[in-house]
LOTI-576819 format. One record per residue (C-alpha): x, y, z. Coordinates in steps of 0.02 Angstrom, whole numbers, padded with zeros to 5 digits. Example, Ala and Ser with C-alpha at 12.3 -4.5 7.8 and 13.67 -1.06 7.14 Angstrom:
// LOTI-576819
<node u="00615" v="-00225" w="00390"/>
<node u="00684" v="-00053" w="00357"/>
***
This chain:
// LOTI-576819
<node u="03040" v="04380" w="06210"/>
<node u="03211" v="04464" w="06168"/>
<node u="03262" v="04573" w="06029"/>
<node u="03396" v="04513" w="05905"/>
<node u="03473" v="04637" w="05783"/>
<node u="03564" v="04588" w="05642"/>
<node u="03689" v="04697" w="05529"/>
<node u="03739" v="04693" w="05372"/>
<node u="03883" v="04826" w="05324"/>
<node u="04014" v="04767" w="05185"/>
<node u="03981" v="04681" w="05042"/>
<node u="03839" v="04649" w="04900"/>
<node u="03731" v="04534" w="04831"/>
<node u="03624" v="04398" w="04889"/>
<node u="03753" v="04286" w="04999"/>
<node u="03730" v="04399" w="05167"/>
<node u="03566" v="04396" w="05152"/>
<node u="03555" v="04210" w="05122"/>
<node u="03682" v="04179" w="05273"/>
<node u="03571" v="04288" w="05383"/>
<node u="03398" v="04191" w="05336"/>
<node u="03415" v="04054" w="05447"/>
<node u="03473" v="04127" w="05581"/>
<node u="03334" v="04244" w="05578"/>
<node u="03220" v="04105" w="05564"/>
<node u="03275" v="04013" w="05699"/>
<node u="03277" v="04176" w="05829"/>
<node u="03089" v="04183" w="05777"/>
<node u="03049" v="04016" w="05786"/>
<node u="03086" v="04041" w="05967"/>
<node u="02969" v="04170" w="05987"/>
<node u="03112" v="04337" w="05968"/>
<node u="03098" v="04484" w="05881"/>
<node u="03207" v="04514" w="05753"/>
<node u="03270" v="04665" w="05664"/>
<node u="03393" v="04697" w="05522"/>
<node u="03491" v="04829" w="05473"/>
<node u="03556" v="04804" w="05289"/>
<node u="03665" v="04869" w="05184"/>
<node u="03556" v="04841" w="05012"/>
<node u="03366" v="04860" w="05034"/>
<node u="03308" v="04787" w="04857"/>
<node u="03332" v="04600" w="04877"/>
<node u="03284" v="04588" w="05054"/>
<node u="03123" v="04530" w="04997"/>
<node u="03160" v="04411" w="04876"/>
<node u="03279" v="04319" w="05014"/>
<node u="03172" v="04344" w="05146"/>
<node u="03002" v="04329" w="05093"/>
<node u="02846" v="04382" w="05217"/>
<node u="02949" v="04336" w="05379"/>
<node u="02904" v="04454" w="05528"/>
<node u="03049" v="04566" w="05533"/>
<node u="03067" v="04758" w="05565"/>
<node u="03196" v="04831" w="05424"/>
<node u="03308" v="04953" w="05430"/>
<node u="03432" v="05033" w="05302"/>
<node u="03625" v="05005" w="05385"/>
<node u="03752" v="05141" w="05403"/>
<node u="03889" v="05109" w="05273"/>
<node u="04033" v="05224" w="05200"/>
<node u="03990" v="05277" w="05030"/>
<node u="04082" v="05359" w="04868"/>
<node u="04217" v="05236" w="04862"/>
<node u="04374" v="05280" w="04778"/>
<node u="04394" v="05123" w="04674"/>
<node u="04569" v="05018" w="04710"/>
<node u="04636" v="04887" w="04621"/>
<node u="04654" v="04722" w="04721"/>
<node u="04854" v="04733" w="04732"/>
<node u="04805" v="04893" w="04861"/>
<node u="04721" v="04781" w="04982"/>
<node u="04857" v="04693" w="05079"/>
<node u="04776" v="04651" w="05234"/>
<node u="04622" v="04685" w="05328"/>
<node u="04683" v="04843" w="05375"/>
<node u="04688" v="04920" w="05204"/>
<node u="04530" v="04847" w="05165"/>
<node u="04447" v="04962" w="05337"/>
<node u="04532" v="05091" w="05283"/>
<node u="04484" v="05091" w="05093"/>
<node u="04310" v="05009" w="05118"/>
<node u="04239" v="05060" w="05297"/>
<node u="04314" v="05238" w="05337"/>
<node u="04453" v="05327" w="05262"/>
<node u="04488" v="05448" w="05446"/>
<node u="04423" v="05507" w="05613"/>
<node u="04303" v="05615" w="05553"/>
<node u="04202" v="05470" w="05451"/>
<node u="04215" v="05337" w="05568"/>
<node u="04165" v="05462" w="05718"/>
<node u="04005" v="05498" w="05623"/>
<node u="03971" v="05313" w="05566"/>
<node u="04007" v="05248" w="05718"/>
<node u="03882" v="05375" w="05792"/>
<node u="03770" v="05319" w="05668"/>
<node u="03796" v="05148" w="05716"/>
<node u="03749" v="05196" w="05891"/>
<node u="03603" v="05270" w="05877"/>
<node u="03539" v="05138" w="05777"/>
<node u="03593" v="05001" w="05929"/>
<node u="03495" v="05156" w="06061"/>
<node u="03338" v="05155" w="05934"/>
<node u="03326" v="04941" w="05943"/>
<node u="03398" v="04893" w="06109"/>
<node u="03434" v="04726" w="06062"/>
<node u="03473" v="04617" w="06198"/>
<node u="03597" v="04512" w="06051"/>
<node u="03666" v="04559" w="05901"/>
<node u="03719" v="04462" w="05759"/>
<node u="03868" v="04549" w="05634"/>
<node u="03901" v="04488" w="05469"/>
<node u="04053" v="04573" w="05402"/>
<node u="04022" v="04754" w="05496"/>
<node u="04180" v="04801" w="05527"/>
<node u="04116" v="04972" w="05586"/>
<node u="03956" v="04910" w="05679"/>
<node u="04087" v="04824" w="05789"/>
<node u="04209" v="04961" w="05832"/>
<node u="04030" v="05041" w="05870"/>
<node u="03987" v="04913" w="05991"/>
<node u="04144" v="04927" w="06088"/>
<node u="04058" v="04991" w="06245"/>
<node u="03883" v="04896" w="06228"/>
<node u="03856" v="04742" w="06342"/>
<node u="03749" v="04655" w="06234"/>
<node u="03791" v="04491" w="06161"/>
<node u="03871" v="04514" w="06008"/>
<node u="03902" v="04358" w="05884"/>
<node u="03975" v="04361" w="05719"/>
<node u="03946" v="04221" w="05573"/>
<node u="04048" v="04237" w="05395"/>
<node u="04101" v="04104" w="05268"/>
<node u="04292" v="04116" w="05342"/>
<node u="04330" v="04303" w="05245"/>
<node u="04230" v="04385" w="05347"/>
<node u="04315" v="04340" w="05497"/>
<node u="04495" v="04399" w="05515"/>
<node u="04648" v="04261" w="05582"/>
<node u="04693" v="04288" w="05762"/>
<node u="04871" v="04366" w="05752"/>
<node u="04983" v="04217" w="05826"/>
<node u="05095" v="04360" w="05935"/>
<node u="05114" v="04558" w="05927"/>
<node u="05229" v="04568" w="05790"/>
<node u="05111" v="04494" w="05646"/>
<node u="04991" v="04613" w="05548"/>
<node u="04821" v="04623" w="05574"/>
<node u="04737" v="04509" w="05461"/>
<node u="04868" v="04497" w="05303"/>
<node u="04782" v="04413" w="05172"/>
<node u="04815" v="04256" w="05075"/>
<node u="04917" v="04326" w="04924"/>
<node u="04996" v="04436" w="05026"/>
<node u="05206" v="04417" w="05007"/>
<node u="05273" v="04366" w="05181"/>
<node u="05436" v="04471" w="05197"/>
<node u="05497" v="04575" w="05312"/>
<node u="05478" v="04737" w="05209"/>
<node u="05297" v="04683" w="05168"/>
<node u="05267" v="04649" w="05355"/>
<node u="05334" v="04804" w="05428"/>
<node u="05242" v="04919" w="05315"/>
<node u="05085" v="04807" w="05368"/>
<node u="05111" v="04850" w="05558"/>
<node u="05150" v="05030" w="05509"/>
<node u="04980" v="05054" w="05436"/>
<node u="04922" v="04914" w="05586"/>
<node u="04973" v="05073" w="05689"/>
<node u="04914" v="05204" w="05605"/>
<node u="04721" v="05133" w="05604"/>
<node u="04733" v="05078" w="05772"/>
<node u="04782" v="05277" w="05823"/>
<node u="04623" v="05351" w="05702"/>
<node u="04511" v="05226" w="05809"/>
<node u="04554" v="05274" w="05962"/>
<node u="04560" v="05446" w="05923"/>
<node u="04377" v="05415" w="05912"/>
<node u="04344" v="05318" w="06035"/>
<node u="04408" v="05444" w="06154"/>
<node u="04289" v="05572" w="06087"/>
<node u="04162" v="05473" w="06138"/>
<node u="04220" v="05428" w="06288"/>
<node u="04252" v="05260" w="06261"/>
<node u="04403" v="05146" w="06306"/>
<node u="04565" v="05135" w="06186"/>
<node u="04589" v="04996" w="06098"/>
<node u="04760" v="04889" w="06133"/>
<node u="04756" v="04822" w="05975"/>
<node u="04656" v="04796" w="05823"/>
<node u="04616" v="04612" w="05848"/>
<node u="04508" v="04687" w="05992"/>
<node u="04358" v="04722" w="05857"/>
<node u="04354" v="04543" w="05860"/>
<node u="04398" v="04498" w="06031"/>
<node u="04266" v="04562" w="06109"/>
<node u="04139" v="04457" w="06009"/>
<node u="04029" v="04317" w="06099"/>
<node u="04002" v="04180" w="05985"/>
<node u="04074" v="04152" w="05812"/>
<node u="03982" v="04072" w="05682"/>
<node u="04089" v="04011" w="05537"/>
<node u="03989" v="03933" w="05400"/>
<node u="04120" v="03837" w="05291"/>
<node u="04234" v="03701" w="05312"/>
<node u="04425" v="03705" w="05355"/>
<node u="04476" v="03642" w="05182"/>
<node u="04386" v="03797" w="05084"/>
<node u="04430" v="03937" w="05222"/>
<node u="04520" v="04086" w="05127"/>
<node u="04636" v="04093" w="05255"/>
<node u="04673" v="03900" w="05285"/>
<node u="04612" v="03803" w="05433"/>
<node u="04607" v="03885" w="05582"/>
<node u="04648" v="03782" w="05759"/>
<node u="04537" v="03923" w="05847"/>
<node u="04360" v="03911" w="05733"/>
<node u="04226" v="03798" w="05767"/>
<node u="04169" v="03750" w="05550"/>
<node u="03985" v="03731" w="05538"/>
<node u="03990" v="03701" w="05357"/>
<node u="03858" v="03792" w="05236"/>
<node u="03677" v="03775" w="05177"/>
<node u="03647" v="03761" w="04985"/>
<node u="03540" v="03883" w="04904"/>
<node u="03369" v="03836" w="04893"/>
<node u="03219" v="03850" w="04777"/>
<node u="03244" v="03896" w="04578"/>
<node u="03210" v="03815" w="04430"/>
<node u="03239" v="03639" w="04394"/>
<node u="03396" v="03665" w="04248"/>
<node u="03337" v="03642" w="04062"/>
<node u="03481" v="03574" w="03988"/>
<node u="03502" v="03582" w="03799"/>
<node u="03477" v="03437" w="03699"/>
<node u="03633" v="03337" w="03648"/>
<node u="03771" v="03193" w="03704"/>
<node u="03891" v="03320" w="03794"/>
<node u="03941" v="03349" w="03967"/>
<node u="03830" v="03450" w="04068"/>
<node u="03896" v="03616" w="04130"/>
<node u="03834" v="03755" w="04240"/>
<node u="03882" v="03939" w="04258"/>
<node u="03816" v="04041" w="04404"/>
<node u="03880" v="04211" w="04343"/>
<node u="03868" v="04394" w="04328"/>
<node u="03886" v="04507" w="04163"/>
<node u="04108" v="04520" w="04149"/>
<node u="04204" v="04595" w="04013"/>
<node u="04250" v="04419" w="03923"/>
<node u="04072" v="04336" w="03961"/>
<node u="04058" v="04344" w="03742"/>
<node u="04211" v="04244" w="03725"/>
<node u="04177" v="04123" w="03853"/>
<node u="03999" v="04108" w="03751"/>
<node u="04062" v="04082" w="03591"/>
<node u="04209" v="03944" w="03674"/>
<node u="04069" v="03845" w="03739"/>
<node u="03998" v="03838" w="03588"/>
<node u="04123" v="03761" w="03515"/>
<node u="04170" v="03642" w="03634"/>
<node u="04085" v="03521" w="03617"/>
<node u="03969" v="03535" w="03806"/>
<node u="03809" v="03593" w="03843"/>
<node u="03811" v="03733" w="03931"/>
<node u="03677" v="03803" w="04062"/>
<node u="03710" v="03985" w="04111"/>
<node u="03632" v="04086" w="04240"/>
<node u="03689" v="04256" w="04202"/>
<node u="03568" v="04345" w="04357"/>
<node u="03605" v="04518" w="04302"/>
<node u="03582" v="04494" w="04119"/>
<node u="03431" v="04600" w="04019"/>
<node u="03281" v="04463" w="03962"/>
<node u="03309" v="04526" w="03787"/>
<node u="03488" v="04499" w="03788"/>
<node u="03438" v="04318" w="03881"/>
<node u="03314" v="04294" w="03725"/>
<node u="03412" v="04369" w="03600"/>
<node u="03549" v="04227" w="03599"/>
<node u="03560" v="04057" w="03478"/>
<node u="03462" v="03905" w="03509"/>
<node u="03614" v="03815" w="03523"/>
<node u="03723" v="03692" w="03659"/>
<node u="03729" v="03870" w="03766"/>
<node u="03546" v="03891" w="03856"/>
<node u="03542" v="04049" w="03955"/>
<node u="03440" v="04119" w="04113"/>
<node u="03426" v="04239" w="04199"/>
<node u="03323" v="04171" w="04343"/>
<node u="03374" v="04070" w="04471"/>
<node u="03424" v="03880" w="04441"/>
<node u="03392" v="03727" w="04593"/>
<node u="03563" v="03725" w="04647"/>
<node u="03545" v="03540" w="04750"/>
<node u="03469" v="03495" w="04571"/>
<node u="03620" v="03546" w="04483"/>
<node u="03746" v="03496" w="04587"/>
<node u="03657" v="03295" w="04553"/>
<node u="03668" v="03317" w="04385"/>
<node u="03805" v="03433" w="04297"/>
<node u="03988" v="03353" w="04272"/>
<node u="04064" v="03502" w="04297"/>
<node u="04026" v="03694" w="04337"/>
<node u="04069" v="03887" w="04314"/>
<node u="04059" v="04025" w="04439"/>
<node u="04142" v="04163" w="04501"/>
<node u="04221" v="04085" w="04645"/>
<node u="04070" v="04140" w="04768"/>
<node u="04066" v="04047" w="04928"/>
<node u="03879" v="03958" w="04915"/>
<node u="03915" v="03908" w="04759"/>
<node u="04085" v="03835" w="04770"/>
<node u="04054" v="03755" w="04921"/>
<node u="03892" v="03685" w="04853"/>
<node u="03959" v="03614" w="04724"/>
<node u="04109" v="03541" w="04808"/>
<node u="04010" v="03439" w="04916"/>
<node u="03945" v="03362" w="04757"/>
<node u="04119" v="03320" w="04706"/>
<node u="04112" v="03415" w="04551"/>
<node u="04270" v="03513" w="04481"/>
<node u="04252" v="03680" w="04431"/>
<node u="04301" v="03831" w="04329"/>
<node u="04345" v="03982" w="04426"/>
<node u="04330" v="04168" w="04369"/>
<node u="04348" v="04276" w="04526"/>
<node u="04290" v="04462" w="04523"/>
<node u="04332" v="04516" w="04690"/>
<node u="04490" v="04464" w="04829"/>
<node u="04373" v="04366" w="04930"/>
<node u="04337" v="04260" w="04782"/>
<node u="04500" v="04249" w="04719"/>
<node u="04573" v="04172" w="04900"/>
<node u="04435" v="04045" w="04903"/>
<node u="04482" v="03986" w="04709"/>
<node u="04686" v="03957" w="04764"/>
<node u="04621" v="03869" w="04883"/>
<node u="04548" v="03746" w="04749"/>
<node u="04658" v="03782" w="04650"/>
<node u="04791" v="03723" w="04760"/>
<node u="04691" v="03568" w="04799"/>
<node u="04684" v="03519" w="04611"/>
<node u="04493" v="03498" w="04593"/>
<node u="04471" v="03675" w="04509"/>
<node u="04545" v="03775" w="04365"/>
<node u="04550" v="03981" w="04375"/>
<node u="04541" v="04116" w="04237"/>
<node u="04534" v="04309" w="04257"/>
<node u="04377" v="04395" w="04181"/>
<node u="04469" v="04500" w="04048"/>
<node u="04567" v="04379" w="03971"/>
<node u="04545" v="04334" w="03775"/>
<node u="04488" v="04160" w="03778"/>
<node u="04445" v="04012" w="03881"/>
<node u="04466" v="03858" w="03766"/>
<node u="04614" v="03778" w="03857"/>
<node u="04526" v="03809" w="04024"/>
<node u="04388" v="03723" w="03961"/>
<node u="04484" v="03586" w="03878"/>
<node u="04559" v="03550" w="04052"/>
<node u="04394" v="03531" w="04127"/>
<node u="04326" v="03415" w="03987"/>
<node u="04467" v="03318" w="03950"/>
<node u="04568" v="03300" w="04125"/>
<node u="04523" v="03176" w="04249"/>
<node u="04629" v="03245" w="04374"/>
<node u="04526" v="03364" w="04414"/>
<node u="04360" v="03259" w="04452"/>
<node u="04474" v="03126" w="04553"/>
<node u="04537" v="03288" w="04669"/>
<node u="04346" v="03363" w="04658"/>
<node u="04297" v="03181" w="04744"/>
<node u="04440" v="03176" w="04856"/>
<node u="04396" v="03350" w="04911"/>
<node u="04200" v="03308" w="04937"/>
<node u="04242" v="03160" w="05040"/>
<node u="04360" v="03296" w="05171"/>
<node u="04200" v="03402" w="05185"/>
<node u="04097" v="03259" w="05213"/>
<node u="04103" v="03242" w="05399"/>
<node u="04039" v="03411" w="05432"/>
<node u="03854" v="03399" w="05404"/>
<node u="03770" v="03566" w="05386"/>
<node u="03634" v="03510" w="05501"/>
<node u="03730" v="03480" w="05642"/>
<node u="03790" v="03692" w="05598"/>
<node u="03605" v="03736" w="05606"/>
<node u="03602" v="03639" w="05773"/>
<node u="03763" v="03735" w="05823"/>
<node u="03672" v="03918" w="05777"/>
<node u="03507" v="03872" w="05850"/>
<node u="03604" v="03852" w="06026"/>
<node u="03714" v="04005" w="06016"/>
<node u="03545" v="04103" w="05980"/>
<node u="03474" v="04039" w="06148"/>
<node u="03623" v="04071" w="06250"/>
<node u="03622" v="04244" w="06182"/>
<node u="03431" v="04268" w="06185"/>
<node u="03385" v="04191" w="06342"/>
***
């Protein structure tokens, strides 16, 4: 029996936790131990039930200075910004980091999106793996002149780029300013965090990858969600749509447009209050606030709303439906251009005054369900299966 950690350091809600599961599942199907190190405690039951796992609270920088999404160029500003800020904090979170990796001796770990837990791991010799829906694991930089990581919306100039590999350079010096207090190699260059990794587990397919298909990753493609409610639709003759959302500034108006337009609407708003939930009109809106059968959904509804998460989206894809897109954070936002840009989705931002002619477009254009078919049949060939295949094998060469 082996030990298998698994981290959890950037990032909220349920999706890490839900990417994790089955992994962890499969490492103690084999008879392992498993621990995991997370960033939020308070849903780890709820995703992960009464499985035998030891649980530990993950080492994460806190008291963010909030930054608009323009100041995140690259994966560089987003260490900077979101993991540690100078020496001083990443020496004592990677310290952190290490004791944590002393206290479970794992003989594997598995990193999803721990930017820092990596750096940490540097000078361990335990099998490291990492597994992410695409975001969560940087491009390879094609020669020594590209920035680390430059994101999707990111201008490609030659100003843009050289201030990129300045602050390329200037992270690269604050980590190995650490490393050599602790007595660990230099890094050559940042793509090293990644480098050193074992196995890489990338749950999505090529066509929804924030970054675009990559030559280098192996796609496993995703699991649905699984359990919830089977969806009450409200009565009526109108399309069926579903919203997997979260409380945003314009959720009112986008209330009162479906209303009016002619649909019936299914909402699950998670992190709305029951009485606001039971406070609304009997009407062609229904809302919830627990969780709705997604693989039930995804058979019925004609078309959908979310905020451009991955499970979602790609969940909803594979059942060739289009889809209205209201990203609330840059992750989100790369994966709906990416739809976008394929045709089978429209995108709005959260603050804006109204949503009819979004709406309209999904109602009334059939573009958009011929390219939502057209882009199910590309993901298609990757079975999700054969990725839970794929993950079961990496865990035994790293376990065993």
């Amino acid at each position: 029996m082996a030990r298998l950690l698994c981290v959890w350091e950037q990032g909220g809600q349920l999706g890490h936790l839900n990417r994790l599961k089955r992994p962890i599942e499969l490492a103690l199907q084999m008879g392992h131990e498993v621990f995991l190190a997370a960033r939020e405690l308070r849903n780890v039951k709820a995703v992960m039930g009464d499985l035998p796992i030891t649980i530990l609270q993950s080492p994460f920088k806190q008291n963010l200075d909030n930054a608009g999404a323009d100041q995140y160029l690259s994966y560089t500003h987003m260490l900077t910004r979101q993991c540690f800020s100078d020496a001083d904090e990443l020496d004592a979170l990677t310290r952190a980091w290490r004791s944590l990796f002393d206290l479970v001796q794992p003989q594997a770990v598995l990193f999803d999106h721990s930017p820092t837990a990596l750096v940490a791991a540097l000078s361990y010799r335990f099998k490291k793996m990492v597994i992410g829906y695409g975001f969560e694991i940087p491009p390879a930089a094609t020669g020594p002149d590209m920035p680390f990581g430059r994101f999707p919306t990111t201008p490609d100039t030659q100003q843009v780029q050289s201030a990129l590999l300045k602050d390329d350079s200037a992270l690269l010096g604050c980590i190995n300013q650490v490393l050599m207090r602790q007595s660990a190699a230099p890094l050559g260059r940042l793509t090293d965090i990644y480098a050193q990794v074992d196995h890489t587990l990338c749950l999505t397919w090529p066509a929804l990858d924030p970054f675009g298909p990559r030559a280098d990753l192996q796609y496993l493609g995703s699991q649905s969600l699984e359990g919830g409610q089977v969806p009450q639709w409200p009565p009526g003759v109108g399309p069926k749509v579903f919203g997997y959302l979260q409380a945003f500034p314009s959720l009112p108006q986008l209330l009162q447009d479906l209303q009016s337009a002619g649909v019936r609407a299914l909402l699950c708003v998670r992190d709305a209050p029951d009485q606001w939930v039971q406070s609304q009109p009997i009407g062609p809106v229904r809302l919830t606030n627990a969780l709705v059968d997604m693989r039930c959904v995804a058979s019925e509804a004609d078309w959908a709303i979310s905020h451009g998460n991955h499970t979602t989206v790609a969940t909803l894809a594979r059942a060739g439906l289009p889809q209205l897109l209201i990203p609330r954070h840059q992750e989100q936002l790369f994966l709906s251009l990416r739809l976008v840009r394929r045709g089978s989705a429209a995108m709005v931002f959260q603050d804006q005054t109204g949503f009819s002619s979004a709406i309209a477009a999904l109602r009334d254009q059939p573009v958009l369900a011929t390219q939502a078919r057209l882009l199910q049949t590309e993901l298609a060939p990757i079975d999700p299966q054969h990725g839970i295949s794929m993950i079961m094998d990496v865990l035994y060469k790293a376990l065993n």
